[in-house]
N, C-alpha and C positions, 0 to 999 in steps of 0.2 A: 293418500300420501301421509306418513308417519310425520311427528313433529320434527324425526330426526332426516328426512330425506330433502334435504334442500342443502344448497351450497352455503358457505358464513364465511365467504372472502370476502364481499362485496362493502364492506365497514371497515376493512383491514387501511394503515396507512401505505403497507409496501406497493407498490405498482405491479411487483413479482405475483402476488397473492390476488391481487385485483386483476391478472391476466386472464387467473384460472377462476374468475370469479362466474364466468357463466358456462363453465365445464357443466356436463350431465353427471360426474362425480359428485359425490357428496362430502365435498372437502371442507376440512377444519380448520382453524389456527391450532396451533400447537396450546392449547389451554386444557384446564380444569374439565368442564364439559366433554372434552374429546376424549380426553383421559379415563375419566368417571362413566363414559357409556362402553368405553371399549370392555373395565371393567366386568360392569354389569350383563354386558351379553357375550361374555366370556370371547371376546372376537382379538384375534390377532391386529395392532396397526399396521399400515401401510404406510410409512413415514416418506416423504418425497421433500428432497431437498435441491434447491435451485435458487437461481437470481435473475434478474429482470434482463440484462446482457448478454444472455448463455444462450448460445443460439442452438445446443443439442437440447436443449432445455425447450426452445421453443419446437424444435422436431420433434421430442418425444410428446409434447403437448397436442400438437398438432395430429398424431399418427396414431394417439392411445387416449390420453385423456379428452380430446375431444369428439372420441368415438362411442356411439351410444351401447353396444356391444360391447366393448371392454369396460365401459363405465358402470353399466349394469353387473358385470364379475365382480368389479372392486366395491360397488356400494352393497353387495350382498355377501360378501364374503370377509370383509372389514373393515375399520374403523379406516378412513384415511386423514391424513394430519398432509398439508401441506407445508411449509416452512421455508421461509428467505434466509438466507443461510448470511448475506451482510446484514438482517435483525437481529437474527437468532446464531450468531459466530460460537456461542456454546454448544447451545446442541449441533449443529455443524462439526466442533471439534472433536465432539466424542463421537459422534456415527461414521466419521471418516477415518479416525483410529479405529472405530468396529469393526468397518467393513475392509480395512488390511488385515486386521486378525483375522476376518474370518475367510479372507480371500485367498490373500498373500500378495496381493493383488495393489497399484496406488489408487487411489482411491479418483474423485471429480465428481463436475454435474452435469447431468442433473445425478444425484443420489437414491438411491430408492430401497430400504430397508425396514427391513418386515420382524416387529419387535412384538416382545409376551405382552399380553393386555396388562398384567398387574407390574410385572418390575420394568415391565420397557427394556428389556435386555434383546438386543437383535440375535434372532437366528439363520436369516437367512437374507442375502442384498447383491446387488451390482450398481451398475453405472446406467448406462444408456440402455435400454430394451427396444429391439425394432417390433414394428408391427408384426409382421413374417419373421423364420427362421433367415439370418444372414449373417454374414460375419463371423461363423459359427458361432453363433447364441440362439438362444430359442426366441419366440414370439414372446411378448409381452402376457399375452390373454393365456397362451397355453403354461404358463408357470404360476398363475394366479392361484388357478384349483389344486394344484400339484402342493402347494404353500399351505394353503386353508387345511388340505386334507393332513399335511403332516403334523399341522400345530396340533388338529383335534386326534389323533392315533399314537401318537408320542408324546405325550405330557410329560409321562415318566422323566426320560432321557430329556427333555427340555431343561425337566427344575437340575436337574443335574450338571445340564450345560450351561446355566445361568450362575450356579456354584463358580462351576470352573470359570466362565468369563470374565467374573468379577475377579476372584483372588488373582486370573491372567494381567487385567487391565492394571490393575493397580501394583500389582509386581513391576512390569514395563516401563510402570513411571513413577514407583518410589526410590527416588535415592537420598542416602545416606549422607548428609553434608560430610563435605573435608574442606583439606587446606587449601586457600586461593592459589591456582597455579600457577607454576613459574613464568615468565614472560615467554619461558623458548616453545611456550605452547604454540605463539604464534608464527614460531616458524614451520610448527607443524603445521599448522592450519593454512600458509602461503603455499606448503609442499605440492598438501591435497588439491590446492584451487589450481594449480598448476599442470595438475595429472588431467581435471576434465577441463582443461582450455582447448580450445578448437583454433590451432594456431591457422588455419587457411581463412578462417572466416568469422573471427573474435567468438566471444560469446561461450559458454561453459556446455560442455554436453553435445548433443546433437537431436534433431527436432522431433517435436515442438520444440521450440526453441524460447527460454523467458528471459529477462534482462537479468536477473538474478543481484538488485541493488548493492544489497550487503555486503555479496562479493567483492562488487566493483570498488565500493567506500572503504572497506579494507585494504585492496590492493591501492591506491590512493595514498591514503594515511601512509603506507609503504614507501611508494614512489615519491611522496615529499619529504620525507626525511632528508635533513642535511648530512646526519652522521648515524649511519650509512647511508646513501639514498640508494633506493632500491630500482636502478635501472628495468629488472626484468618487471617486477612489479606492475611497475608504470607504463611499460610497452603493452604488455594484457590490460591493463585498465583504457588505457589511452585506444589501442587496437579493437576492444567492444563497442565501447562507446564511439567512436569514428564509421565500424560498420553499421552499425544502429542507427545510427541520424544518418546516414545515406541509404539506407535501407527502406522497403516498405514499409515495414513497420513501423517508423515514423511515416506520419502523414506531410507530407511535401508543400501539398496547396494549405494547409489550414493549420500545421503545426501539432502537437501531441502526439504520444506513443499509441499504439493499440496493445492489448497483452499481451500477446506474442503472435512469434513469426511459424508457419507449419513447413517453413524449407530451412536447411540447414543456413540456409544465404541472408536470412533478416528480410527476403525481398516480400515475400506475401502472408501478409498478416491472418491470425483470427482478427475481426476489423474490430470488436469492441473495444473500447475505450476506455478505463478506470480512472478514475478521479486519483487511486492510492498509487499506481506506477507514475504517473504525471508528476504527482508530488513530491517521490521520490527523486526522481530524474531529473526534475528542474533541478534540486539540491546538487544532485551528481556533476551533472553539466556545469553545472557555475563552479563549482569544486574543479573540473578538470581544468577549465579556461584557466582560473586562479594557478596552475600550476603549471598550465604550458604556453598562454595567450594564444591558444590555437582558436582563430575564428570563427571556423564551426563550431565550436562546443558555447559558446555566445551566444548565433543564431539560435543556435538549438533552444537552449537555455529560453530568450526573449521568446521564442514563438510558442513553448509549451508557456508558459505566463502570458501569453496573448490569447493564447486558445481558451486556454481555465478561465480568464477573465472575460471573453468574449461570450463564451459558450455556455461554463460552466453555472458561474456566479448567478444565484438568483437572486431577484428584486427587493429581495430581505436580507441579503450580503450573505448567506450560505453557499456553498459550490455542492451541487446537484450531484449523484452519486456515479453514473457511466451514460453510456450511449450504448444502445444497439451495435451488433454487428449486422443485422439486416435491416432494411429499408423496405418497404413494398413486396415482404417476405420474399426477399434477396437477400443471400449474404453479402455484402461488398458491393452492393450494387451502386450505394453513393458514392465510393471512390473508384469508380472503374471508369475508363474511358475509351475510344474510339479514336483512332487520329484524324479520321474528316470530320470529327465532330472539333476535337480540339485547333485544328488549321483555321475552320470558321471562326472561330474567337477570337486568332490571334492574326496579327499580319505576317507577312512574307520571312522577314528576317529572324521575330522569334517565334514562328511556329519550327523554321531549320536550325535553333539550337534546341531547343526544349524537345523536339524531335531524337536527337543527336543525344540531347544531356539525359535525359528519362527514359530512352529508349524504345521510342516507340517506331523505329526505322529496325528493330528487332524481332522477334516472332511474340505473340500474344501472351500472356502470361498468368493469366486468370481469366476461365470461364468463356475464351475465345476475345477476351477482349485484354485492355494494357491496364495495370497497375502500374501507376510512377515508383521510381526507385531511380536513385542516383548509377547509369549505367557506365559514364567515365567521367573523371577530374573536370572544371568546368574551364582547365586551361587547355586541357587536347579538345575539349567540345566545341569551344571559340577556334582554337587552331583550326578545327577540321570548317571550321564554321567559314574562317577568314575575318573572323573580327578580334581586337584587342580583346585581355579580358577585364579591362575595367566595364569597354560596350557590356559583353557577354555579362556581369553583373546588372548591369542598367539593366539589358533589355530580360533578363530571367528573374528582377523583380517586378518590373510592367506584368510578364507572363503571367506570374502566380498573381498577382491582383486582380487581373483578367477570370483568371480560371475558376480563383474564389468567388470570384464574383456568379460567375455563371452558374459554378454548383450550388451557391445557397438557393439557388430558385429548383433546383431537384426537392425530391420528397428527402426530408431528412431520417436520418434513425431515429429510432424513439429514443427518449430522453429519461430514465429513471431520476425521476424528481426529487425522492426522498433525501435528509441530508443528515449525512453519519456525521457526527461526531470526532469521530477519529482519525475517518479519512479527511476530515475539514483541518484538520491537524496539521499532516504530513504536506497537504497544500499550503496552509499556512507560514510554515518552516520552509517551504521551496520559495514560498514569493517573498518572506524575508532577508532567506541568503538570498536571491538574486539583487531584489533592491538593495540590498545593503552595497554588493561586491558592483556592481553596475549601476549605482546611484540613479534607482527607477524610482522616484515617489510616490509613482502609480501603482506600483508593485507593492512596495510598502503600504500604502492606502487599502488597498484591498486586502489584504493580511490582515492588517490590524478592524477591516469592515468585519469581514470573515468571524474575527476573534469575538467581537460587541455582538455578532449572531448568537455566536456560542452560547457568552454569558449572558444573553436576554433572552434566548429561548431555551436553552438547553443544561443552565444552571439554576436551581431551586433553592440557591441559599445555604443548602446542606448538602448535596449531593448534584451529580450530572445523570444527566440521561440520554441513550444513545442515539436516537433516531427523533427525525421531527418532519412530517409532512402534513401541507396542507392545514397549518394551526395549531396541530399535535404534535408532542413532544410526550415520548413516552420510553417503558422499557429500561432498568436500570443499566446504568452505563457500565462498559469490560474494563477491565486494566489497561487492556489497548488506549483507551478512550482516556482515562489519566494520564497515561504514561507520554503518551503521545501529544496531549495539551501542555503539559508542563515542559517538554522540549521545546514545543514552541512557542512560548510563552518568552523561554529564556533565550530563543533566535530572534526574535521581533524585540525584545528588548534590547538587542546590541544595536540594536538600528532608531528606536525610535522608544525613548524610556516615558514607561510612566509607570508609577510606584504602586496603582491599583492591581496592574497586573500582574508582578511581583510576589505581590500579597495573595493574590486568588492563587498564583501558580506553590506558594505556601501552605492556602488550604487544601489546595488539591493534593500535596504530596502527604499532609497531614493524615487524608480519609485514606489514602493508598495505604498509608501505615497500619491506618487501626483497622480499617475492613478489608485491606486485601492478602497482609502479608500471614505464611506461617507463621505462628508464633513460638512452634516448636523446630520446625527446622529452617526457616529463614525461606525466602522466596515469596515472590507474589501468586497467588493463585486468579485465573482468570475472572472468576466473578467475584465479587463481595459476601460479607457474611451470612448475609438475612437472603440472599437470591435461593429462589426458587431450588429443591431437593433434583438433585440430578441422578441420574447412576455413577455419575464418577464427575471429580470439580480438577480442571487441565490447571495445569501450572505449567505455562510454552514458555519454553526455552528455544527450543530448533526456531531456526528463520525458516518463514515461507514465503508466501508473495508478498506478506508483511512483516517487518521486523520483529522477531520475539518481544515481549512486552516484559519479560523481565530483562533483556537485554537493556531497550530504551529504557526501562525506568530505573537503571542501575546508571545508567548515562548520565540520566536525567538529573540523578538524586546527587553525582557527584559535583555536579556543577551547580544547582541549588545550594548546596552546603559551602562549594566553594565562593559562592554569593555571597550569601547569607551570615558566612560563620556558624552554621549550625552544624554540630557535629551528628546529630541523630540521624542526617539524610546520610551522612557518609557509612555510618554503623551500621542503618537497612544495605545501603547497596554494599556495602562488603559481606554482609551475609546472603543476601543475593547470591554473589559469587561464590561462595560456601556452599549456598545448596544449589547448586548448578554446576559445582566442581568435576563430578564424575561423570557425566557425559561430555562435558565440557573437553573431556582429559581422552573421552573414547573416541568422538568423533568432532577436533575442533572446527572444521571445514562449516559444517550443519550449523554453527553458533556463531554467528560471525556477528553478529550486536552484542551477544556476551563480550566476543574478544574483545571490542574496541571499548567497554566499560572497564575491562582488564586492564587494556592498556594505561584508561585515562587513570584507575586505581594504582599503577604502579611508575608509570609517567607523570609528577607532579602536573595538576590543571595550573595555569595561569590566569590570573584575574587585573587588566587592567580598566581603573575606573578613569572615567575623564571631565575637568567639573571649567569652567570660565567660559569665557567668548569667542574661542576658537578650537571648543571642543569637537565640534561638529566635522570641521577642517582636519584636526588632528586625526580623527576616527577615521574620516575618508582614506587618510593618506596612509595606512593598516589594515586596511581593508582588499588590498588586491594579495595581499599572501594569504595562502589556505593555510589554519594554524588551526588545527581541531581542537586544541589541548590551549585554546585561549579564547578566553572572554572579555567582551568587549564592550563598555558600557560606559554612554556619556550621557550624564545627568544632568537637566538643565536648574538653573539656578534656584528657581521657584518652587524647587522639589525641596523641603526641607522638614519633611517626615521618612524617614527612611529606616527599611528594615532594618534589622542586625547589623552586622558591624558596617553597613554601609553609613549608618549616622557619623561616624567618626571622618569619612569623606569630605570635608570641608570645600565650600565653594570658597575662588577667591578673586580679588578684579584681573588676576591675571590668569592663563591658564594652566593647570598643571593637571599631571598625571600621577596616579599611584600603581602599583606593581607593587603585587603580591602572590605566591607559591606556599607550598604547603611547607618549604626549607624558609621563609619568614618575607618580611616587606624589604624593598628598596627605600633609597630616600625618595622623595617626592621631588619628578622633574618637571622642571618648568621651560624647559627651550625642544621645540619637535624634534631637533636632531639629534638631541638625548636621547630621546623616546627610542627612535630608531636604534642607535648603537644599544642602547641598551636591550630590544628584542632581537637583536642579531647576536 
């Protein structure tokens, strides 16, 4: 055995990478070393991209790389590079834009793309490879030789198509800054959300089926307008989110979203779990209740902040990054049930609603067995039941207490332990709007635990860094990872100020500035200056499962500024908007974190501070209207170091309020029902 024939997962932090650590593959991290032999033995890579959650991820592992026959093709015929695609979101970005160029195809994981040894430029890739031919596609093994043999017999035509793919990539994603567009872009971009609504069954498109955040936070923003308010808007948003938390796809017993549903109906999920939809969705959920006091969207709300907190949160205040969708290499086998199994559990009266209300008096719906999902209103389920439905609430919370209880003694999914960054962000921002809007201390407490993770393990003084497991904290952090701290940074502040965090969320937009943005055409580019030579550095715009990062941080930076008094965060995010104009302009639908920085750029932000003995009171009683385009902050007495124009905020024995827009300041009011007339 050569020095190079042995695996080098097994030191990695990702849990992803430590899967395939004892594969008969000769797998690498994405480093130096891998890179430098591929080189030298003039071998094509085998790039494999995947995450710890992905349950084709774990099939194709299962079926190819843990076979010593195909392991033997791949460790003789190429370098292979492994890669966690929530460490490494870089190269993730550009090999899934490779493999649409070279497909036409969308892209997913697990990823598998076969690049030149010296410029790493892909020639050839898919998605999932079965062991046999099926699905029509070929066998995994039989394309291997087929690959090796073309790299070494076409060199020619390779450097040639490595020309072309560069001048292609970068063509696709240089544009030209222009002028910030007009506001009626957003009515283009409600046109388009409107054309893939699934008006039978909420939710955009048809399946898979994803929550598609963005959308929903747009149509919202929409729907609470008082002049115009946007009725349809609000029916679509309000109608997604209603089918989704009665749907599989929320988990019923234990609360959280899975990422998506594979039936048009939201009923049966992929079962994995993401820390970054959760986090967004709480936001969402409390955002809807805030506009329609509808009690589901409440539930919904507390029980993803119960689940993240219960489940999520590690012992060092980080929230952990997904869950498995399988269990005892089962997909969904921990939330699948049985109805004699679920009658034993429960007594007489609620096994015949929970029966009735989840549908398991229905035909089977996964796998021969029941997936819950809300099958009728829990007023015709008690009707049918013959119990009131205040009963019919009693006893269908006894039920799930019961149920949870009994499932946590099943084998759980596994747990990817590592802790992003980023995604600890969008959590953080979820359990601060909820606390704030639902006055949970618990919620805010953990937010702000969350936060003190961050900045003790994942901030060095000068810089953050993305990932941290097991003691280690490593990998320089994305724009995401800024962009996304300093949002929440300024959501936990309207809840619970303290002037430290403030200030970090200042130097955070600081480093944004100097290491992330164009300095020739405006925008954030995904990595920093000094990161590692890539074949191409993304500048995301489009929303995906996570909001564009120059979206958020054009959000971000205008309400920083509106803080602050700083005008240089408003200058980054209007050039922002500049260079993000003309896609912006071609496809508004795809930009939906752009739009609502749009929005906040050309709808003055409001900034109310709040300073005496009943500021806390005041806040609260501001807090049940959704106002996206106001900030809200009450500063307690003892604070008396304060950024930018916040110094001029004077505390006094009595309480008052200041009000200020970018059209100038109000007088300062001191009686609450000022306050009010005056945001009305």
């Amino acid at each position: 055995m050569t020095d190079q024939q042995f695996n080098r997962l097994n030191q990695e932090t990702s849990p992803y990478l430590q899967q395939h650590a004892t594969n008969p593959v000769e797998w690498y991290p994405w480093c130096h070393d891998a890179l430098a032999l591929a080189r030298k033995l003039d071998r094509p890579i085998l790039l494999s991209i995947g995450y710890s959650a992905c349950h084709w991820c774990h099939v194709m592992a299962h079926e190819s790389f843990e076979d010593t026959a195909t392991a033997e093709i791949m460790n003789r015929l190429f370098i292979n590079i492994k890669v966690d695609r929530e460490e490494r979101p870089d190269i993730d970005k550009i090999y899934q834009l490779a493999h649409q160029m070279l497909t036409q195809k969308p892209g997913g994981w697990p990823l598998n793309m076969f690049l030149s040894p010296n410029e790493h430029i892909p020639f050839f890739g898919g998605t999932y490879f079965p062991p046999q031919p099926r699905f029509n596609m070929p066998s995994f093994a039989s394309i291997l030789p087929q690959i090796a043999d073309y790299y070494a017999d076409k060199k020619e035509q390779l450097l040639q198509h490595n020309t072309t793919f560069i001048e292609s990539i970068h063509s696709i994603t240089s544009e030209t800054p222009s002028d910030i567009p007009d506001i009626a872009i957003l009515d283009q971009a409600r046109s388009e959300i409107f054309e893939q609504y699934d008006s039978d069954n909420g939710g955009f498109g048809h399946a898979p089926k994803f929550p598609h955040p963005t959308h929903i936070e747009l149509l919202l923003r929409f729907g609470s307008r008082s002049n115009p308010r946007d009725h349809g808007a609000l029916e679509i948003a309000q109608n997604t989110l209603e089918k989704m938390a009665l749907g599989g796809i929320c988990d019923q017993i234990g609360g959280g979203f899975c990422r998506y549903s594979v039936d048009d109906r939201w009923n049966i999920p992929h079962f994995e779990k993401m820390l970054y939809d959760n986090g967004a969705l709480l936001s969402l959920y409390t955002y809807a209740w805030q506009i329609t006091c509808h009690s589901l969207f409440k539930r919904t709300a507390i029980a993803i902040a119960q689940w993240a907190i219960d489940e999520m949160q590690s012992p060092e205040g980080g929230f952990y990054s997904s869950l498995d969708a399988d269990s005892e290499g089962v997909e969904g086998k921990f939330y699948a049930w049985e109805p004699p199994e679920v009658e034993k559990i429960l007594d007489h009266t609620e096994f015949k609603l929970v029966q009735t209300y989840f549908g398991l008096d229905q035909p089977a719906n996964f796998e021969s067995k029941w997936h819950f999902f809300v099958a009728m209103p829990l007023a015709v389920a008690a009707s049918e039941c013959e119990i009131t439905l205040n009963q019919a609430n009693i006893l269908l919370d006894s039920s799930i207490r019961k149920l949870q209880k009994y499932r946590d003694k099943r084998t759980h999914p596994g747990c990817d332990d590592k802790i992003l960054g980023s995604w600890n962000a969008l959590m953080i921002k979820g359990l601060a709007t909820a606390g704030r809007v639902f006055e949970r201390s618990d919620f805010i407490d953990s937010a702000q635990t969350a936060l003190n993770f961050i900045r003790n393990k994942l901030w060095n003084g000068k810089r953050l860094l993305a990932t941290y497991k097991d003691g280690k904290a490593h990998l320089n952090a994305y724009l995401d990872d800024y962009a996304y701290l300093i949002d929440a940074v300024i959501e936990l502040s309207q809840i619970r100020w303290q002037s430290q965090n403030i200030k970090w969320a200042q130097q955070l937009a600081d480093i944004l500035l100097d290491s992330f943005e164009d300095p020739t055409h405006g925008g954030f580019y995904f990595t920093p200056n000094d990161h590692e030579s890539l074949i191409y550095r993304p500048k995301p715009m489009i929303d995906e499962a996570l909001p564009a990062g120059n979206g958020v941080a054009a959000s971000a930076l205008f309400r920083l500024s509106t803080i602050l008094g700083e005008t240089k965060y408003r200058d980054a995010a209007e050039r922002t908007l500049k260079a993000c104009a003309t896609p912006l302009k071609r496809i508004p639908h795809a930009h939906c974190a752009l739009l609502m920085a749009l929005e906040d750029s050309r709808f003055s932000l409001e900034l109310i501070v709040l300073r005496g003995p009943e500021m806390t009171a005041w806040q609260n009683s501001i807090s049940r209207e959704f106002s996206p385009r106001r900030i809200c902050i009450a500063i307690p007495e003892d604070c008396v170091e304060l950024p930018g124009q916040l110094k001029d905020r004077k505390t006094s024995n009595n309480t008052v309020a200041y009000i200020c827009s970018a059209s100038g300041c109000q007088p300062v009011l001191t009686e609450l029902d000022d306050l009010h007339k005056a945001l009305s």
